[in-house]
DRENLO-846110 format. One line per 10 residues: number of its first residue (from 1); for each residue y, z, x of C-alpha. Coordinates in Angstrom, 3 decimals, padded with zeros to 6 digits, m for minus. Layout:
<nodes>
NUM) Y:Z:X | ... .
</nodes>
This chain:
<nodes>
1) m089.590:m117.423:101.433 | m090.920:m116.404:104.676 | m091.937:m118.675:107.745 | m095.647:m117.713:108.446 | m094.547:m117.770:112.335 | m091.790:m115.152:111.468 | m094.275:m113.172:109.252 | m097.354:m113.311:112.302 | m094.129:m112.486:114.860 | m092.690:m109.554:112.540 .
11) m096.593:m108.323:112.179 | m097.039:m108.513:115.533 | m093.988:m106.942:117.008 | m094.445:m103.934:114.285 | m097.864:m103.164:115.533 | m096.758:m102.925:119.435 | m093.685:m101.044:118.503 | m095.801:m098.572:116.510 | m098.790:m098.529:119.080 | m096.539:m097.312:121.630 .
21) m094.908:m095.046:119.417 | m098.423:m093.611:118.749 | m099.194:m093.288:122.326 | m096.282:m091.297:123.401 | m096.761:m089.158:120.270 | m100.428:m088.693:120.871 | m099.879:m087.316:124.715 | m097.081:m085.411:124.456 | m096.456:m084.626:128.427 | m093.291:m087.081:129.019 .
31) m094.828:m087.497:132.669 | m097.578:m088.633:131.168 | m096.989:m092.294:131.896 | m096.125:m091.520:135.401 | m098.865:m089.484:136.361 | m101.322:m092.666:134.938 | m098.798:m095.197:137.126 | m099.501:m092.633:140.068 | m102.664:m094.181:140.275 | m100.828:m098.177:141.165 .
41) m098.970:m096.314:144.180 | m101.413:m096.999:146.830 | m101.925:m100.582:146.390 | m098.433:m101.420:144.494 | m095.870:m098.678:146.800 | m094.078:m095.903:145.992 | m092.715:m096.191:142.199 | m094.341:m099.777:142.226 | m092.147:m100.921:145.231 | m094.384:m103.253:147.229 .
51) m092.938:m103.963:150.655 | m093.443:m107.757:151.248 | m094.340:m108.597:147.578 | m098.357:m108.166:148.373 | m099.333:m107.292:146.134 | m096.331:m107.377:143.623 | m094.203:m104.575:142.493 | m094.528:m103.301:139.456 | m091.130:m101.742:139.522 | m089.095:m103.131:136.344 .
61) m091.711:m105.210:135.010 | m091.475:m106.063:131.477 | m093.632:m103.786:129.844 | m095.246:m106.362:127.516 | m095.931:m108.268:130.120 | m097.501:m105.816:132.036 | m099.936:m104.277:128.738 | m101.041:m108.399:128.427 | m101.750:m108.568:131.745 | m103.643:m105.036:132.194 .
71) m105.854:m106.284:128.718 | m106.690:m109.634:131.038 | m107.830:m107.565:134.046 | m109.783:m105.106:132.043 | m111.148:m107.554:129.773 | m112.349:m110.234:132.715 | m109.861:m112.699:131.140 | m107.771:m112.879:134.847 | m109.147:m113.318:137.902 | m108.409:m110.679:140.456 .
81) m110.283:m109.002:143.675 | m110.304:m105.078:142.219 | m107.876:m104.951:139.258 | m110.344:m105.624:137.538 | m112.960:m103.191:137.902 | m109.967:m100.795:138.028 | m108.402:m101.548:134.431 | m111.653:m100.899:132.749 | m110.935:m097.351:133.027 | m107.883:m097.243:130.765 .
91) m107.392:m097.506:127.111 | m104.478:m099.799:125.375 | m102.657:m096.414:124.668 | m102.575:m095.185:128.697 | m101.781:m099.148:129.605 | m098.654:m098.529:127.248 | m097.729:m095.409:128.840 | m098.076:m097.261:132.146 | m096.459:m099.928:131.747 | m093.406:m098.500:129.872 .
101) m093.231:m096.033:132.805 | m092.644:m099.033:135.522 | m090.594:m101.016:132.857 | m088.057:m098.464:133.444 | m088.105:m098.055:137.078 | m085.825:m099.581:138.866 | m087.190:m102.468:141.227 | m085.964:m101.983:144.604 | m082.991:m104.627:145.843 | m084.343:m107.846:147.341 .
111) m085.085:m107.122:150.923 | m084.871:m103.540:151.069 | m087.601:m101.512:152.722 | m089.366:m099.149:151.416 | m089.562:m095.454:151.842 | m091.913:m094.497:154.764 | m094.920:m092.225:155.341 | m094.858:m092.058:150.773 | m097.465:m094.085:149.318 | m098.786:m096.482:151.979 .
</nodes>
């Protein structure tokens, strides 16, 4: 017999597994995700490399993480100074493509600077 905590988990992780999957098949452009994360650059460096950690890279985030905290921004649930007027432009399905774009960037060494005159 089933735990309900494993059957709520199982539910859960099916549904985020198959909303991603749905919005990479619905926008089929694999720079899709970039081009939306192109967007973070300003404010969040090249790639999501902030220099100095203000405010923090995005680079090789977790990209469940990231979604949850997007949703919070977006839905007035975490505080913030302009993330939040900024998330309410995106749907779940571009914060997915997003945030499994920086998930697989590669966060920059501790220390290192970043590129100059890209971003900034």
């Amino acid at each position: 017999m089933a735990r309900p905590w494993f059957t709520a988990g199982l539910a859960a992780l099916l549904l985020t597994s198959a909303g991603a999957a749905l919005a990479q098949s619905a926008n089929p452009n694999p720079n899709a995700g970039r081009a939306l994360a192109a967007t973070c650059f300003t404010c969040h460096g090249t790639e999501g490399r902030s220099v100095g950690g203000v405010p923090p890279s995005l680079a090789g985030m977790n990209r469940d993480t990231m979604v949850q905290q997007l949703r919070d921004f977006r839905d007035g649930k975490r505080p913030a100074t302009i993330m939040h007027q900024h998330a309410k432009g995106y749907t779940d399905a571009q914060f997915a493509l997003i945030a499994a774009y920086f998930a697989g960037v590669q966060a920059a060494p501790a220390g290192a600077s970043a590129p100059q005159g890209r971003g900034y």
